[in-house]
C-alpha positions as CSV (number, residue, x, y, z in Angstrom):
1,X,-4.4,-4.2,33.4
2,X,-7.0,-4.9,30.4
3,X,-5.7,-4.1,26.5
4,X,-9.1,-3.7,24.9
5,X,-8.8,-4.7,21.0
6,X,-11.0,-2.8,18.6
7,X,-11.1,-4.7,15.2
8,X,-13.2,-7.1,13.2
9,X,-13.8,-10.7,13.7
10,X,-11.3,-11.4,10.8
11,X,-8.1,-10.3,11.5
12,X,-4.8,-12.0,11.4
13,X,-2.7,-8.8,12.2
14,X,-4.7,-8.4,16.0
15,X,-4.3,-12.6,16.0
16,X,-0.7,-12.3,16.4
17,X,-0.6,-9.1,18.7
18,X,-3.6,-11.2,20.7
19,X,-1.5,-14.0,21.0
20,X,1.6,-12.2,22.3
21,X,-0.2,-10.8,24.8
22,X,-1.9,-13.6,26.4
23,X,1.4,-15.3,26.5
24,X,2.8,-12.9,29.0
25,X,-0.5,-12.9,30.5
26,X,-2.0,-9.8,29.4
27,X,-6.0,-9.8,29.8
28,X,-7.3,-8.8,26.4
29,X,-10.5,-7.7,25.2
30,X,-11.7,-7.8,21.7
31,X,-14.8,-6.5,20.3
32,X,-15.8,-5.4,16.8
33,X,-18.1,-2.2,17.8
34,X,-20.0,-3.8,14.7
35,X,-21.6,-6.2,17.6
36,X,-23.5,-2.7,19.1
37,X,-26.0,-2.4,19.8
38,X,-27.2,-5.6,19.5
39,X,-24.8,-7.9,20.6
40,X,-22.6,-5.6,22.9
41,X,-24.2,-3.5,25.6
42,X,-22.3,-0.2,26.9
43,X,-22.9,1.0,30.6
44,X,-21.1,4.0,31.9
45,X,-21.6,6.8,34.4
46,X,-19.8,10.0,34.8
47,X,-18.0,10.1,38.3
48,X,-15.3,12.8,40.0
49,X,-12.7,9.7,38.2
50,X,-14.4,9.7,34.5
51,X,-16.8,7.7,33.1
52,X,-17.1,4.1,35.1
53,X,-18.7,1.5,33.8
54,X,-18.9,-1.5,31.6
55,X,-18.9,-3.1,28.4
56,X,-20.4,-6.7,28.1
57,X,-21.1,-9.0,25.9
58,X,-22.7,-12.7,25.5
59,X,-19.9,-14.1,27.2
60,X,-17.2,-11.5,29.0
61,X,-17.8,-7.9,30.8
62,X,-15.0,-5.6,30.6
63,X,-14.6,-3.4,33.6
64,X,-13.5,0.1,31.8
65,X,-11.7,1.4,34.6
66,X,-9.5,-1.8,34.2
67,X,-8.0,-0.7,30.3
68,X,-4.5,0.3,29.7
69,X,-4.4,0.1,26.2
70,X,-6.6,0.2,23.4
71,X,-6.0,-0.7,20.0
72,X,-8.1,0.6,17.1
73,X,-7.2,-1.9,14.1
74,X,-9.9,-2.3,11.5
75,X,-13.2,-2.3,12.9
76,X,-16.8,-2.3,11.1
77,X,-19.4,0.3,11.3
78,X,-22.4,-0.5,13.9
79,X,-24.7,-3.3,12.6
80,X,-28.3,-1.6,13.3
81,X,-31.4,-3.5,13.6
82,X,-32.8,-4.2,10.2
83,X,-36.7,-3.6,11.2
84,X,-35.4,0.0,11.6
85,X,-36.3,2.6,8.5
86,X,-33.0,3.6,6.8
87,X,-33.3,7.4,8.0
88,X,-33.5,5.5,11.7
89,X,-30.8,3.3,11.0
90,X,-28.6,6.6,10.2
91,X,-30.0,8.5,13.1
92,X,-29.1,5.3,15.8
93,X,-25.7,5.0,14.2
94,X,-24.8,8.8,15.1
95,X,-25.7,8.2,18.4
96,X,-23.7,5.4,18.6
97,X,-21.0,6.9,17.5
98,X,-20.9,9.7,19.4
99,X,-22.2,7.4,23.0
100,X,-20.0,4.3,22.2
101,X,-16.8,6.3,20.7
102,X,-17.3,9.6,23.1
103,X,-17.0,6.8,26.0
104,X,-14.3,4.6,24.5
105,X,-12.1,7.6,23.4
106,X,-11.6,8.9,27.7
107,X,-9.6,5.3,28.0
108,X,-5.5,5.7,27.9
109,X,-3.3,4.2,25.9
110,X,-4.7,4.2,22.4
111,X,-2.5,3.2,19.2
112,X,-3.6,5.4,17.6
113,X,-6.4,7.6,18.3
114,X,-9.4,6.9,16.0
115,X,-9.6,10.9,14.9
116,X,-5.8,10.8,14.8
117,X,-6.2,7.7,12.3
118,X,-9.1,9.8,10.2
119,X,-7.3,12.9,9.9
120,X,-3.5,11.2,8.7
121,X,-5.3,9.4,6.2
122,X,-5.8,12.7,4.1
123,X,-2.2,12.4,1.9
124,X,-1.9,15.9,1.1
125,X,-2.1,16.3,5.0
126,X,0.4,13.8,6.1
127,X,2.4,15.1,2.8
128,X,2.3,18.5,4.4
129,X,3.3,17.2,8.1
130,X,6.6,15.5,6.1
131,X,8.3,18.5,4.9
132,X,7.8,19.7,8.3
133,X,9.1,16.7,9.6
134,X,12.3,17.3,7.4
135,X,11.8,14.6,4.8
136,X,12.1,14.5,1.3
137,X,8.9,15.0,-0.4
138,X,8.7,14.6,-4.3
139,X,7.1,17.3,-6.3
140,X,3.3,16.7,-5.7
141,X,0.5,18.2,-7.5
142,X,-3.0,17.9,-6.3
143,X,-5.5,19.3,-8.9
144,X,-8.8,19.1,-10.5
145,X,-8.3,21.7,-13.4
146,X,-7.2,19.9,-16.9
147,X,-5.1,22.7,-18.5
148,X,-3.4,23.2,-14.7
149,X,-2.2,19.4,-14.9
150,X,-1.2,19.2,-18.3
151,X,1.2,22.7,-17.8
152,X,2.3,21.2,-14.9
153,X,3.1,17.4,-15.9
154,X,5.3,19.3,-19.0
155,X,7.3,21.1,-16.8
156,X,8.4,18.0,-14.9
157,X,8.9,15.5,-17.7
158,X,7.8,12.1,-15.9
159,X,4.9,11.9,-13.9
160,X,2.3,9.4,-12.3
161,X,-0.5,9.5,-11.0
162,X,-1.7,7.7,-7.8
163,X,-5.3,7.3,-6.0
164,X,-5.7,9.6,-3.1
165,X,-7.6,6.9,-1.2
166,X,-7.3,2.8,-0.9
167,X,-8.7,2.9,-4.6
168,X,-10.5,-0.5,-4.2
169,X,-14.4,-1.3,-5.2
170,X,-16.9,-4.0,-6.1
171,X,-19.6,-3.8,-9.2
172,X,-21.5,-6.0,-10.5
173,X,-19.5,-8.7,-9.1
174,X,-16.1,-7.4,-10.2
175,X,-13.1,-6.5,-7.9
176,X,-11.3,-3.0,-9.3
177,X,-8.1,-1.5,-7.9
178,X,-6.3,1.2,-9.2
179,X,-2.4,1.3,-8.5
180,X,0.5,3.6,-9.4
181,X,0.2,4.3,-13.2
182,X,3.0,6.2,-15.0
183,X,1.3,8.7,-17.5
184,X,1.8,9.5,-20.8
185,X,1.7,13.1,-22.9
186,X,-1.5,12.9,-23.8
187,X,-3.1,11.7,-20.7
188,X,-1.8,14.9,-18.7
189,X,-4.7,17.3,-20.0
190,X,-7.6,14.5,-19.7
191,X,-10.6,16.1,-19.3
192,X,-11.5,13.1,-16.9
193,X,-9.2,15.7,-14.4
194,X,-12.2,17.9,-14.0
195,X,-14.2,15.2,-12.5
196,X,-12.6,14.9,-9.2
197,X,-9.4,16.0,-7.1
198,X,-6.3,13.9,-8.7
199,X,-2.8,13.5,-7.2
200,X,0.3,13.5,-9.5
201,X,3.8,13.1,-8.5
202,X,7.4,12.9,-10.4
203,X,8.8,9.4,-11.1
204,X,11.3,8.2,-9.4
205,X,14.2,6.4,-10.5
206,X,14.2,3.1,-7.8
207,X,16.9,1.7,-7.0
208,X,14.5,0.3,-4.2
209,X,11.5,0.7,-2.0
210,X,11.2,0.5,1.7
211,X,8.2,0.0,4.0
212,X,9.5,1.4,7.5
213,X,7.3,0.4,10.6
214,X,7.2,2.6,13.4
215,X,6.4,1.8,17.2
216,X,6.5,4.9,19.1
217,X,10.1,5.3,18.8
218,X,11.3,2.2,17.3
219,X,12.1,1.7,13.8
220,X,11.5,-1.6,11.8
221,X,12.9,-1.4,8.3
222,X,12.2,-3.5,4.9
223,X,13.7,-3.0,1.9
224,X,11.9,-3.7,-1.0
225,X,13.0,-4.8,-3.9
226,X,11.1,-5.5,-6.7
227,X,12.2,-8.0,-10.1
228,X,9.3,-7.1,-12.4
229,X,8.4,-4.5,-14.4
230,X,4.7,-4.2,-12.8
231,X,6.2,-4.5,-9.0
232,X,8.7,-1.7,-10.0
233,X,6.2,0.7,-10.9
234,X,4.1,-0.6,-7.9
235,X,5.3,-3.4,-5.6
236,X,1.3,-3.7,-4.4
237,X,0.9,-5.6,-7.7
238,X,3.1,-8.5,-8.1
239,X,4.6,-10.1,-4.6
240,X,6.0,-12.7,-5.8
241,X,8.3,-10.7,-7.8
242,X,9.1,-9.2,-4.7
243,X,12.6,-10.2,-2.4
244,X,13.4,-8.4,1.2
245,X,16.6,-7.0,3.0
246,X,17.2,-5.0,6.4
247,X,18.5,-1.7,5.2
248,X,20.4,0.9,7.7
249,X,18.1,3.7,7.8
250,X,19.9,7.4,7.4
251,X,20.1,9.6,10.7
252,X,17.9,12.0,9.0
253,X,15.5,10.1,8.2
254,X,15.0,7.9,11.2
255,X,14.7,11.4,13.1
256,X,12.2,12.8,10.6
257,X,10.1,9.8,10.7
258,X,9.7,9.9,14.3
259,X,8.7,13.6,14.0
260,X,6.6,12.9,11.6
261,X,4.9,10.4,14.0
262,X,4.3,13.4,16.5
263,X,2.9,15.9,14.6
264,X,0.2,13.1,13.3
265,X,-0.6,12.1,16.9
266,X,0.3,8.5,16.0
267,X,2.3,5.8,17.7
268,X,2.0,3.1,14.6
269,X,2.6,4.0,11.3
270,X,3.6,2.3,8.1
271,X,5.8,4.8,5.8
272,X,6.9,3.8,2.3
273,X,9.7,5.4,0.6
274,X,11.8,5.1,-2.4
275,X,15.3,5.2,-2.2
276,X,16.8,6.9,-5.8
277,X,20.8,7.7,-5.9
278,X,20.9,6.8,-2.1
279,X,18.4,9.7,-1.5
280,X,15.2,8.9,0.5
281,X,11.6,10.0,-0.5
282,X,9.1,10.1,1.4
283,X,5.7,8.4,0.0
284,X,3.2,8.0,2.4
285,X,2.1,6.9,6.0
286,X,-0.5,4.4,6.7
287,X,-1.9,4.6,10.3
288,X,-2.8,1.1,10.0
289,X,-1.0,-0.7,7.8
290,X,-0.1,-4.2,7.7
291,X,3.0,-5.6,9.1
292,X,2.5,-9.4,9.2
293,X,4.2,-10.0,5.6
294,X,7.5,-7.4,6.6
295,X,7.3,-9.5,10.1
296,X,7.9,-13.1,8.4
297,X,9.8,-12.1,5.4
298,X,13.2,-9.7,7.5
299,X,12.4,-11.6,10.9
300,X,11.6,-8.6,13.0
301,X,9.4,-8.9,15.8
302,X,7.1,-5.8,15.4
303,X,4.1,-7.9,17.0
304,X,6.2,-8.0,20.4
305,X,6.7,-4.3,20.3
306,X,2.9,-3.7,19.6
307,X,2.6,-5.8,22.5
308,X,4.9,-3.7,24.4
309,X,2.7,-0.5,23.6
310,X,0.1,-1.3,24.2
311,X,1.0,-2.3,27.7
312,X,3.4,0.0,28.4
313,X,1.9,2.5,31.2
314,X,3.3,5.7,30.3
315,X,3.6,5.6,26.2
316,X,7.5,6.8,24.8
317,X,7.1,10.1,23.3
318,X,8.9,10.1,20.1
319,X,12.5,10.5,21.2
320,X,14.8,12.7,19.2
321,X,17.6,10.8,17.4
């Protein structure tokens, strides 16, 4: 039983799951599929079992019909030759991508799914899978149309906007991030709108935040709560204004979370919420989101259950609470 580890070379978060694991004597495999080609060499053959084969490099081979569980952290593209033409170097890295990932993606066990990730990334999706789920959404708008924002802003009063994406870039060597930013009346019609999809969202009145972490069907919550004015608006922004309690997580929730978690095909997730009047909103999910802070700050031992999952032979389906 071999947990293969799909993630960069850098990576606390896998450290401590790596670590666990080898303590209870777990074989574990760790590659960044940035090392293939050129440092990592795939060799499989389709038999009446699947694909057989192996995946070596300098110094280990990993039998694939050995893996149990695979765990797709934060991995770099494929590192191409750099004598290669740049319309060579984007025709290699398809076939890589489809030859590498079609062969990884037959193993069992994954947490989570690499397509699974991709497609729970979108926020209007995984917006849209959370009122199925049964939790509290705020209103949302999701527009590129000016005059459509500004009507629509009016109408609720007190808005933000926040970045659809992991709103982070370098230029001309400058670090940019864009956070949560409350709006004001004359920013709701900016003609800036037109240039690209924006999300806006009412304001919630915090009484405090909570990042719940989810393994398969176990639930690992952190109350947030923040003791600045920029941490309140976005936490992201100022931790050490930040200080940490276990809250009891309502019924409701807990069972709409772990819905939410089946109908996005995921078995680790990261879900932020505000909690306003004792009422919990639903923010977001973040198929991979960190957990080593939440981990050392409430004392919870998500690495171990990670551990679990990923050796566990038949994975819990989300259980109904």
């Amino acid at each position: 039983m071999t947990v293969l580890i799909l993630t960069n070379t850098h990576d606390p978060t896998a450290d401590d799951v790596i670590m666990r694991l080898r303590d209870r004597g777990t074989p574990v495999f760790r590659l960044d599929p940035a090392d293939f080609p050129q440092r990592a060499v795939l060799h499989s053959e389709i038999s009446a079992d699947g694909w057989l084969g192996t995946l070596a490099t300098e110094h280990r081979t990993l039998d694939l019909s050995t893996v149990t569980g695979v765990w797709y952290r934060r991995p770099r593209r494929f590192l191409l030759p750099e004598q290669m033409s740049r319309a060579e170097r984007g025709w290699a890295a398809d076939e890589a991508r489809r030859g590498f990932g079609g062969i990884i993606n037959t193993l069992p066990g994954w947490l989570n799914p690499p397509a699974a990730i991709g497609r729970a990334e979108y926020k209007p999706y995984q917006l849209h899978q959370a009122v199925r789920a049964g939790l509290a959404v705020p209103r949302t708008l999701v527009t590129s149309d000016p005059e459509q924002a500004r009507a629509w802003c009016a109408q609720v009063g007190d808005v933000v906007y926040k970045p659809l994406g992991a709103a982070t870039w370098s230029e001309d060597g400058s670090h940019y991030a864009v956070y949560t930013t409350p709006l004001s009346p004359d920013e709701w019609g900016d003609p800036a709108i037109g240039r690209t999809a924006h999300l806006f969202q009412r304001r919630l009145d915090k009484q405090y935040e909570v990042r719940l972490t989810m393994v398969d069907d176990q639930a690992f919550p952190a109350a947030i709560h923040a003791h600045s004015d920029r941490s309140r608006t976005d936490w992201r922004t100022d931790y050490k204004a930040l200080t940490y309690s276990i809250p009891p997580v309502p019924r409701r929730v807990l069972a709409g979370a772990c819905t939410l978690l089946r109908l996005l095909d995921l078995r680790y997730a990261a879900l932020d919420f505000v909690v306003e009047q004792g009422q919990w909103w639903f923010l977001e999910a973040n198929p991979n989101g960190q957990y080593g802070w939440i981990q050392h700050q409430t004392g919870q031992q998500i690495g171990d259950a990670i551990a679990d999952a990923l050796t566990r032979k038949e994975p819990n389906v989300h259980n109904d609470h």
